[in-house]
N, C-alpha and C positions, 0 to 999 in steps of 0.2 A: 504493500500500500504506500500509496504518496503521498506525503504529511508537507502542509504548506509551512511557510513561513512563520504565518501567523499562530500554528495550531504548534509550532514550535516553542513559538512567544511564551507559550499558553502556559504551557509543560515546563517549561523552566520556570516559568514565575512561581510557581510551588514552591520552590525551591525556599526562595526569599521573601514573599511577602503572607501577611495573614489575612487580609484582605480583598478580593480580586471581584474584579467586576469584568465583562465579558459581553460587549454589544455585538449582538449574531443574527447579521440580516438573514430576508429569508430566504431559505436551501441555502446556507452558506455550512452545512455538516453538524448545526450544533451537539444535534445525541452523539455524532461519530466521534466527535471530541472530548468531551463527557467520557464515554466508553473508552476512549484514548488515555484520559486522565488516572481512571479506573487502572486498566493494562498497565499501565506505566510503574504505579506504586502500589502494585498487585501484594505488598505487607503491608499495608496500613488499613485499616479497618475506616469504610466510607458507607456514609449516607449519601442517597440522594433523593429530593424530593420532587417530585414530578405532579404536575398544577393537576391534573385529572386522573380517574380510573385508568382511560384508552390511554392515555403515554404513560400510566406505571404499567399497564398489563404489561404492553409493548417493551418498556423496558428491561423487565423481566426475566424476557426471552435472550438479550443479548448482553445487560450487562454480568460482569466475572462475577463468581462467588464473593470477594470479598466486598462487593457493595449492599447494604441492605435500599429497595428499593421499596417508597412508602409517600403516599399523600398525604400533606399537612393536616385535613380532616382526618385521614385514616390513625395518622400518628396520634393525635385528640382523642379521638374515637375510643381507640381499644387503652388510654393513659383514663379517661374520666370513666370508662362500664369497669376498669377494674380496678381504680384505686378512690372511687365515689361511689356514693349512693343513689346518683342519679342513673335514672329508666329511661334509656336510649331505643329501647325495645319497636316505639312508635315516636315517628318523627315527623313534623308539621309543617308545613309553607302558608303560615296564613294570609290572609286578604284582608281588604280595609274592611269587607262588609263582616268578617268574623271579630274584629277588633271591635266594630261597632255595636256588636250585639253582646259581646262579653262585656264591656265596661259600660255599658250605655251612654255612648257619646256619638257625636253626627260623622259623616263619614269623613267630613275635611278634617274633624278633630285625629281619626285614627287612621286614614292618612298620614298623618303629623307624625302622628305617635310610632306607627310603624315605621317609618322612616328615620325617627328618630333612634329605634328599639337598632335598626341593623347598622346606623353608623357608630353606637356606641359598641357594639357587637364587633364591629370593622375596625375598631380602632383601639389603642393603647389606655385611654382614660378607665378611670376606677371604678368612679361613679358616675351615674345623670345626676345635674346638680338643680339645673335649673325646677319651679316649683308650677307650670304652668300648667292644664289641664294634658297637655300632649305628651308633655316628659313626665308627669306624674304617670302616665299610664302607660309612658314606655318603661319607667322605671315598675312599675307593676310586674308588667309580664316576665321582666327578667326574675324579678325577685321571685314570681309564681310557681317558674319555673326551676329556680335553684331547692324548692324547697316540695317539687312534682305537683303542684297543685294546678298546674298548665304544662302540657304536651311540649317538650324541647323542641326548636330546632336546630339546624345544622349552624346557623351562626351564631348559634346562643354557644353549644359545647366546646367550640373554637376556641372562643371567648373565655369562658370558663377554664379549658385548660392554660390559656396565655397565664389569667388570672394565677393559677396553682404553680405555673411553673418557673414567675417569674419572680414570685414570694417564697420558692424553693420549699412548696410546699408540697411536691411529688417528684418523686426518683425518677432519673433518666439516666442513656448510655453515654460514655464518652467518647465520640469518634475523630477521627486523626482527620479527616475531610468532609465537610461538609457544600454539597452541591446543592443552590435552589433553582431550579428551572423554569423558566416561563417569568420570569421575575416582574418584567414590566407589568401583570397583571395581580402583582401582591398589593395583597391589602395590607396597612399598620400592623393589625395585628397579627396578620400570617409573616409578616417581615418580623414582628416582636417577636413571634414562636422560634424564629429562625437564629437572629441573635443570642435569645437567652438557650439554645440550645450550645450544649459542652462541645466545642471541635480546636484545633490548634490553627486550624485552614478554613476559610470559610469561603465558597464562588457562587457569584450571583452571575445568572445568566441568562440573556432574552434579549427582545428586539423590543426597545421601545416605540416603535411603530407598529404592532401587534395589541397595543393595550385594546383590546375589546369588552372590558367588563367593571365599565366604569359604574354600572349601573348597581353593580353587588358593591359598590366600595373599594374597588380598586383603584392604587393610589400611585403606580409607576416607579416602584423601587429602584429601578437603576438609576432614575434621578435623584431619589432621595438617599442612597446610603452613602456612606464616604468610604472610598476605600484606598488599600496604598497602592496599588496598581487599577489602569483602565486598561481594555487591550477590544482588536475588534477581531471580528468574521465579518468579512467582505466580499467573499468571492462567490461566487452562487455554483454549485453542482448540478441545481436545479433545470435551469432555462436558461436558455438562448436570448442575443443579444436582443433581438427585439421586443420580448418580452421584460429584458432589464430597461429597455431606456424608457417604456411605460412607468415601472415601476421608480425608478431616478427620476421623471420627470412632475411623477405626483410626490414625491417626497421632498426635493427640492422647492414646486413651485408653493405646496402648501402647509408641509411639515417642516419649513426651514433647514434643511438637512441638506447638509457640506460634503459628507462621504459619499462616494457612489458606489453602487454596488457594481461589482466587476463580474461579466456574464460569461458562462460557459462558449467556448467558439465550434461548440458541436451544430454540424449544420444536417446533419439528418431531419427532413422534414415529413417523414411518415407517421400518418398520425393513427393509434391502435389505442386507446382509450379515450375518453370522452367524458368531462363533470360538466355540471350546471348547477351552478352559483347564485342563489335569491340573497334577499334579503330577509326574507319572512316567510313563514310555512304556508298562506296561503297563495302565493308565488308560485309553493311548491307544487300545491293542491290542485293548481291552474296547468300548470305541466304537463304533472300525471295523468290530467282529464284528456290532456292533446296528445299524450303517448298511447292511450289505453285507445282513442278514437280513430288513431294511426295504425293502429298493429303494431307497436315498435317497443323494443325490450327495453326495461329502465328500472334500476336499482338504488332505492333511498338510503342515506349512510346511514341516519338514522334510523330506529324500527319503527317501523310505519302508527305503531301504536301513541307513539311521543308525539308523532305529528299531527295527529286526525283525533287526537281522545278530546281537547277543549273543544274543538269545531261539532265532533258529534254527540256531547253534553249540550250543546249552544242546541242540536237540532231536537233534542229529546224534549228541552224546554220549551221550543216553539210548538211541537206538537202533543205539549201535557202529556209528556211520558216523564215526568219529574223522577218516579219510581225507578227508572233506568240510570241516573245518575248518580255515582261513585264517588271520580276521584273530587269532581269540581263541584264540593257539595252547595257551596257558596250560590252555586246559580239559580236554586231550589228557590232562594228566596225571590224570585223574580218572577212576574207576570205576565208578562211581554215581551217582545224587541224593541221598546221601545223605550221600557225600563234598562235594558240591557245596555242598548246604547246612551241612554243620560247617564248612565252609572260610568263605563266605559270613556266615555266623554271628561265627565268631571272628576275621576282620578288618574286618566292618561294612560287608562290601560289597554294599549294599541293592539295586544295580541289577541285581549278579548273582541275588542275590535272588527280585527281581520276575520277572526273566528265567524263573527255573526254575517258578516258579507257572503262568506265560503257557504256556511250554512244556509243562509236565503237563497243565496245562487243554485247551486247544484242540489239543495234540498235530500232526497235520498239516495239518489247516485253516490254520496260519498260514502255510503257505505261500499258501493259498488269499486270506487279508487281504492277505498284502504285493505278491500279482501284480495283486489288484485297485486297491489304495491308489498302486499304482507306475503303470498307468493313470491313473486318474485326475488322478496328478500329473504327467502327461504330459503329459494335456490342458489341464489349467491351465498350462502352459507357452507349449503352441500355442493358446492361447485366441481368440486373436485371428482363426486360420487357419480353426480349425475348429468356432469360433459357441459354443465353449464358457460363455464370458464369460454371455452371454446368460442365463445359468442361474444366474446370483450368487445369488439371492434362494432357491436353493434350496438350496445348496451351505454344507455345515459345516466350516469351515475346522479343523484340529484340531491343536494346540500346547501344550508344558510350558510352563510358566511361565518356565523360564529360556531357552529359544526363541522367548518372546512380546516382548520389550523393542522398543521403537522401532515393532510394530504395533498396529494398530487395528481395531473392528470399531462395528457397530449395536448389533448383541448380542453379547454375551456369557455364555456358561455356565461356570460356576465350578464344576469337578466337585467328588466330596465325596472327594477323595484328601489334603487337603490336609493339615496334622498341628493335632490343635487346639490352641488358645490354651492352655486350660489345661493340657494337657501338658509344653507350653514353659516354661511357668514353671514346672513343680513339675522340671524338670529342671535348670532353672535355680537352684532350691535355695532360692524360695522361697513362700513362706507363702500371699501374699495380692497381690492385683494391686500394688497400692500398694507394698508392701516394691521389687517388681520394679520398679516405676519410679524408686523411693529409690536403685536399686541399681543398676539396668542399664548407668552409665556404666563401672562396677567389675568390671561379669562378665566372667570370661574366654572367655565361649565364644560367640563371633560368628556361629557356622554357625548358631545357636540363632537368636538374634537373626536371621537372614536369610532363617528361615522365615516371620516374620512383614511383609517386605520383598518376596518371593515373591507373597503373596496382595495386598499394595499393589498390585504389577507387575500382578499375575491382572485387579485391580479397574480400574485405571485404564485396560484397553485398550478398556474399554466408551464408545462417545460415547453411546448414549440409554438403552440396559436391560440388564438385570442379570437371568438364570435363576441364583436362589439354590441353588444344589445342596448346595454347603459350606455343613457343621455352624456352622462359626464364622461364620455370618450371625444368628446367633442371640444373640452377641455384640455384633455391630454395629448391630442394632435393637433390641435390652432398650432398657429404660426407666432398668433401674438396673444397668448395664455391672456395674461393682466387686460388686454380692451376688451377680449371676449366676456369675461368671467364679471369684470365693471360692469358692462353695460346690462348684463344679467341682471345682476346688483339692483342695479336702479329700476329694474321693468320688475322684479320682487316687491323692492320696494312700497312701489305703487300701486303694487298688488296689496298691501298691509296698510296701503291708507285709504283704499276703497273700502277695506273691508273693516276696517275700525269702528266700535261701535262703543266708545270709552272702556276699553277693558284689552288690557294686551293679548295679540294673538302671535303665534309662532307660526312663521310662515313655512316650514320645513313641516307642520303637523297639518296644516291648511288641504280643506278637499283637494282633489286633483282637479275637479268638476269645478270649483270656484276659481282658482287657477286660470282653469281653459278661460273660462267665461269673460274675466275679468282684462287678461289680457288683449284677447281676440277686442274689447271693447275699448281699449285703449291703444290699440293699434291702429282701431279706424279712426278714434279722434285724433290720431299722430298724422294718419296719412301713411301708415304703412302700410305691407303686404298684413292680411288678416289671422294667419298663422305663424307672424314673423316670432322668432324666440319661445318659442311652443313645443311642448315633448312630441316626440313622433309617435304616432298609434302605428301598430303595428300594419292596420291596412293601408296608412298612408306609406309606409314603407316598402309594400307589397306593391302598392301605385306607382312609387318612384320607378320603380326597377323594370316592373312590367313596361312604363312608356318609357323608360331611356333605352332597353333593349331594341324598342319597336320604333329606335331612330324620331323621336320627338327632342325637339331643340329643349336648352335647359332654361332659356327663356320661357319656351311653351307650359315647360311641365311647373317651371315654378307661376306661372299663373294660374293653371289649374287648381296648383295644392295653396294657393293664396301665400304662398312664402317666398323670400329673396332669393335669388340666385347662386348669392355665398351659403344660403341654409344648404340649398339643393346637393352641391357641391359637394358641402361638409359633408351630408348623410353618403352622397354617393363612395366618395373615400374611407369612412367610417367602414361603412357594408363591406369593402373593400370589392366594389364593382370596377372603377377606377384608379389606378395607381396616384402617387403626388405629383408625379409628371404629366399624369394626362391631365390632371386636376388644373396646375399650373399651366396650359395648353387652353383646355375648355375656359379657361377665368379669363384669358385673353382673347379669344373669340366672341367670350360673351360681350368685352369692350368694344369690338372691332364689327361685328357682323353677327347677333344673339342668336340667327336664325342657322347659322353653319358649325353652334355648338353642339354636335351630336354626338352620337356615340363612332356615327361612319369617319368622323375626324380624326377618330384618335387609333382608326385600326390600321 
C-alpha cells in the first residue's frame, strides 16, 4: 500500500504531540488512516469512537484487535445500565405535543422546554438555572427522569454519564490512544465525554464541512478544541477531477475554505452503480412511485420501514384508523389535516410536514411503495444468495443526504429538493454573497449553514458523474458565482416583503407555490421574461430539451418557457445537453443573429 505524505504526517505526530487534530476532506482515506494509526502501534491499547452504529459495525470488520471499537452513546449506555439505577430498558423521543400534555403547558411553552431539555443535554453545564415556565419544565423532565418517574432518552443518559464521569464518579479504562471520528458533528458534551476520558494521545478527526446535525446540538469540534498539532487529508481517493472542482468551488465560494481538495486523475469513465440523493424522504417517496411505475430496480439504504412509518401513521389518521398507530403515538391526538398541518406549521416540524403531503398525495399506494421498496431491500441483503448483485448497473440506490455520509456511488443524482443558496443567505440576514462570507463566522444559526454542508455531503459521494437535478448547480457552474447568486438575493428578497404580514417569515421554509407566484408577479411588473429566476419543473425541462433537439432557436424556446436566454443556456449546460463551448458559441449567436442559435450550429 501507498501511504501519502500527509498520512505520514499523521503517524509521526504520535510520536510527539498529545493532542492532534486531523481535517479529512471527503474520500481523502480517513478510516484507512485510523486503521493505519491502529497497524502502526499495534502495543498500545486504542479506543476508537465512531459517530454511529453503520461506521462502528463497519469498523469492526477491519480495525486490529488491539482497538476496542465503541459509540459515545454505546460507551454511556452499557457505563449508566450497569453502574446506575436507571431503566434504559425503554427509551423515548418525545414531541412538543407529549411535553404539552405531561406538564400542562401550551405547545410554544414545551417547544421551549424541549428545546431547552436537549441543549442542556448537548452541553457541558450542570444545571438549568434559569426559573421561567420553559426551563422549569425542562429542568422537570430531567430530574423525572434521573429518578424513573419519566421514560429516558438517549440524550438524557449521555448527559448523565458526562455528568458521573467527569465528577469521577464511575470507573473507566485507561487507553494509550484515543480516536474521535466524525468530530465536526460532536456535540459539548460528547467532546466532554471525550476529554474526561483516560488516554496519553488523544485525535480528533472529521471534515468540518460535513457538520450535518446541527439540529441535535452539534457544535463542530474541530473548531472548538485546541490542540498541539493541526494536520490535513486533502487528497480524494474518491472522484475524479470534475467532481472535485464542484466540490472546491462550493466550499470556497460559500464555506470560505483556502485548501483545495486535490482529485484522483483516474479517468475511467464507466459508470456501474448508480445513488440518488434527496433531501427529504418524501423526495424519496416521489422516486420510488416513478421507479415502481417504470419497471426499474431501486434499492433504499435505508429500510424502507424508517422511511414510510411517519407518512403511513399520517395516512391511518386521515382515515380514522387511529387504532393502527404505534410508533407516532402523538398523532392520535389529532382530528384532521388540518390540525396536523397548524401543529406542523407552528413548531416547524417539516418532516411531519412532508409526511402529510406524501400521504394526501399517493393516499394508499404507499402502502403499495413500501411493500415493494421492502423487497427489494430484501434482496439487496440476500444479494449474494439470490444473483441479485448481478443487476448493480441497473439498480438506483436511493438516500437523504444525511443517510449518505461515508457512501459512495459512479453516479450520482442530486434531486432538486435541496433549499437554494440564495435563500440561505437572505435568511441568514444578509444582502449579498460577500457580506455572508464577511459574516458567516458570527451567524448564529448553524442549521442554516448545514444546508449548505448537506449538498457538499450530496456532491462528494459521486466518484465519476454528477445528474445535475438541483437548482443550485447553476451556482456552481456560473461564470460569475457572486452576480448570479446577488441578484437571486434581491428577487428572494422581495419575495419576503410581499409576503410580510408583521410577523417574520423564513424565506428558505416559504411555499414553493408562493415563491412561483410571487415572482412570476414581479417579473411582469419588472418587465421581465415571466419565469425569469424561477426553479425548473421538471416538464419545463423535459420542454427544453424536447424543442432544442427539434432545432428550435434558443431565442424561440426561451419565449415559449417565458425565461431569458442566459436561463435557457444555463439549464441546457447544467443537463449537460451542450458543452461550455457550445454554450459560449450559442450566447454569441444569440447577440449576433437569435434565430441561427440552434442546436444545427453547434454540430
Amino acid at each position: 500500500m501507498n501511504i501519502t505524505q500527509q498520512q505520514k504526517d499523521i503517524l509521526e505526530s504520535i510520536k510527539q504531540y498529545k493532542n492532534i487534530k486531523i481535517n479529512a476532506f471527503a474520500g481523502t482515506g480517513k478510516t484507512t488512516t485510523l486503521k493505519l494509526i491502529s497497524e502502526t502501534y499495534s502495543s498500545k491499547k486504542i479506543l476508537y469512537l465512531a459517530f454511529n452504529s453503520a461506521i462502528k459495525n463497519e469498523a469492526m470488520g477491519i480495525f486490529p484487535s488491539n482497538t476496542s471499537v465503541k459509540t459515545t452513546h454505546g460507551l454511556a449506555y452499557v457505563a449508566v445500565k450497569k453502574h446506575t439505577s436507571i431503566n434504559l430498558d425503554s427509551l423515548v423521543n418525545y414531541r412538543a405535543i407529549d411535553i404539552s400534555k405531561e406538564f400542562g403547558i401550551t405547545y410554544n411553552q414545551a417547544i421551549g422546554a424541549l428545546k431547552i431539555f436537549e441543549n442542556f443535554c448537548n452541553n457541558t453545564k450542570e444545571e438549568i438555572a434559569k426559573d421561567d415556565i420553559e426551563h422549569k419544565s425542562a429542568k422537570k423532565m430531567f430530574d423525572l427522569m434521573l429518578i424513573g418517574k419519566m421514560k429516558p432518552t438517549h440524550s438524557f443518559y449521555l448527559k448523565y454519564y458526562y455528568l458521573l464521569l467527569s465528577t469521577e464518579q464511575i470507573p473507566q479504562f485507561n487507553y494509550d490512544i484515543i480516536m474521535l471520528d466524525e468530530a465536526q458533528d460532536t456535540n459539548e458534551v460528547t467532546l466532554g465525554i471525550f476529554e474526561a476520558l483516560s488516554s496519553k494521545t488523544k485525535i480528533y478527526v472529521g471534515d468540518k464541512h460535513q457538520q450535518i446535525y446541527s439540529f441535535r446540538g452539534s457544535k463542530n469540534a474541530l473548531d472548538k478544541i485546541k490542540c498541539d498539532k493541526k494536520l490535513y487529508l486533502s487528497s480524494s481517493f474518491r472522484f475524479n477531477n470534475d467532481i472535485a472542482q464542484f466540490a472546491n468551488k462550493l466550499l470556497a465560494k460559500f464555506k470560505n475554505e483556502n485548501i483545495e481538495i486535490k482529485a484522483s486523475k483516474d479517468t475511467d469513465k464507466t459508470i456501474i452503480t448508480n445513488g440518488y440523493i434527496s433531501r427529504t424522504n418524501a423526495q424519496l417517496i416521489a422516486t420510488i412511485s416513478n421507479r415502481i411505475e417504470n419497471r426499474k430496480p431501486f434499492v433504499t439504504v435505508r429500510d424502507p420501514n424508517e422511511i414510510f412509518n411517519l407518512t403511513i401513521e399520517v395516512y391511518y389518521l386521515l382515515n380514522n384508523e387511529k387504532e393502527k398507530i404505534v410508533r407516532n403515538r402523538f398523532l392520535k391526538d389529532f382530528s384532521s389535516d388540518e390540525d396536523i398541518a397548524d401543529y406542523a406549521k407552528e413548531v416547524e416540524d417539516f418532516e411531519l410536514k412532508s409526511a402529510l403531503k406524501v400521504a394526501k398525495e399517493y393516499k394508499e399506494k404507499i402502502f403499495e411503495f413500501q411493500e415493494v421498496a421492502k423487497k427489494f431491500y430484501d434482496a439487496w441483503k440476500n444479494r449474494v444468495n439470490n444473483g441479485f448483485e448481478q443487476r448493480i448497473d441497473e439498480i438506483l440506490f436511493l438516500t437523504t443526504a444525511h443517510t449518505a455520509k461515508g457512501l459512495e456511488w459512479d453516479r450520482v443524482t442530486i434531486a432538486d429538493d435541496f433549499t437554494d443558496f440564495a435563500d440561505l443567505i437572505v435568511d441568514f440576514g444578509c444582502d449579498s454573497l460577500e457580506e455572508f462570507n464577511q459574516e458567516q463566522n458570527f451567524l448564529p444559526n448553524q442549521e442554516l449553514l448545514d444546508e449548505f454542508n448537506l449538498f457538499y455531503v450530496a456532491i462528494t459521494r459521486a466518484k465519476k458523474s454528477l445528474v445535475k437535478d438541483s437548482e443550485n448547480f447553476h451556482y456552481l457552474m456560473a461564470k460569475n458565482v457572486d452576480k448570479l447568486i446577488d441578484t437571486r438575493i434581491k428577487d428572494a428578497k422581495a419575495n419576503i416583503e410581499a409576503i410580510q404580514s408583521g410577523k417574520k417569515v423564513s424565506v428558505s421554509k416559504m411555499q414553493q407555490e408562493d415563491k412561483q407566484l410571487l415572482r412570476q408577479q414581479k417579473n411582469q411588473e419588472d418587465g421581465k421574461a415571466k419565469n425569469s429566476g424561477l426553479k425548473w419543473s421538471l416538464e419545463d425541462k423535459i420542454k427544453l430539451k424536447s424543442m432544442f433537439k427539434k432545432a428550435n432557436s434558443i431565442t424561440q424556446i426561451a419565449s415559449k418557457l417565458e425565461r431569458t436566454t442566459g436561463a435557457i443556456l444555463g439549464e441546457l449546460l447544467k443537463s449537460e445537453v451542450i458543452t461550455k463551448a457550445q454554450q459560449l458559441k450559442l450566447s454569441e449567436l444569440v447577440k449576433t443573429n437569435g434565430n441561427l442559435a440552434t442546436i444545427t450550429s453547434i454540430k
